[in-house]
C-alpha positions in Angstrom: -97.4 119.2 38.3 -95.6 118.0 41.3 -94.0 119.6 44.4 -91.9 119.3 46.8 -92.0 121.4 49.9 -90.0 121.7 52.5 -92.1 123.3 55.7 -91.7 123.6 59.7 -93.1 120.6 61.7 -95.3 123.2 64.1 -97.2 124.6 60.4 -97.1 121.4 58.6 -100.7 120.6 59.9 -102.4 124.4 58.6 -100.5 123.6 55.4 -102.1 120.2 54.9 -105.5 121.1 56.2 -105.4 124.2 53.5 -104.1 122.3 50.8 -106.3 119.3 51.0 -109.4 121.4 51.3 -108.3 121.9 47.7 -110.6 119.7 45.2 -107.9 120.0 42.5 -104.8 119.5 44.8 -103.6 115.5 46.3 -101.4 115.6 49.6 -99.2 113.0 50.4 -96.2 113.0 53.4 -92.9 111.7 52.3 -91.4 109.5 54.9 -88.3 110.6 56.6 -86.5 108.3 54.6 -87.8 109.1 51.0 -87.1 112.7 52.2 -83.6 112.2 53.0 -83.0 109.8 49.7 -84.8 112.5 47.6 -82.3 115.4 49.1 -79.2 113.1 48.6 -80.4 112.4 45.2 -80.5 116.4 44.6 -77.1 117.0 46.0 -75.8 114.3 43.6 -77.3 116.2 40.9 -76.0 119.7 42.1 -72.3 118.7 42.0 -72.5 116.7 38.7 -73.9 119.9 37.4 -71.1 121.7 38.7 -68.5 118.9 37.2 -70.1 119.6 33.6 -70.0 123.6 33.9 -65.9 122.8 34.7 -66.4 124.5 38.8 -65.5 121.4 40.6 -63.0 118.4 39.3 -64.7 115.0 39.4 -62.7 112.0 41.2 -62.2 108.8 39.5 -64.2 105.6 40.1 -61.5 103.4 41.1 -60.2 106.4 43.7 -63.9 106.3 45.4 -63.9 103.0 45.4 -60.7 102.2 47.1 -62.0 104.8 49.4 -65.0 102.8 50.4 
């Protein structure tokens, strides 16, 4: 099973040095960049969620793309 945890910079240190005195747990750091890809990536998801369940409209494709 994987996780994804989001903790302050100042305890980020205890954490690690807890969790990788764990035999039966791996650590590794995402970059800033996965990090940020990985949240985009789970707003995405959020609000397509949200289009299915009818609570927000979806735009059209050639609207966002005129757009860009």
């Amino acid at each position: 099973m994987k996780f994804v945890l989001e903790v302050k910079e100042s305890k980020a240190a205890i954490l690690m040095a807890l969790l990788n005195d764990l035999p039966y747990v791996k650590t590794k750091p995402l970059s800033p960049y996965k990090a940020k890809v990985l949240e985009d990536l789970k707003v995405a998801v959020d609000e397509l969620n949200q289009v299915f369940a009818g609570k927000i409209e979806a735009r059209d494709a050639d609207e966002l793309l005129n757009e860009l």
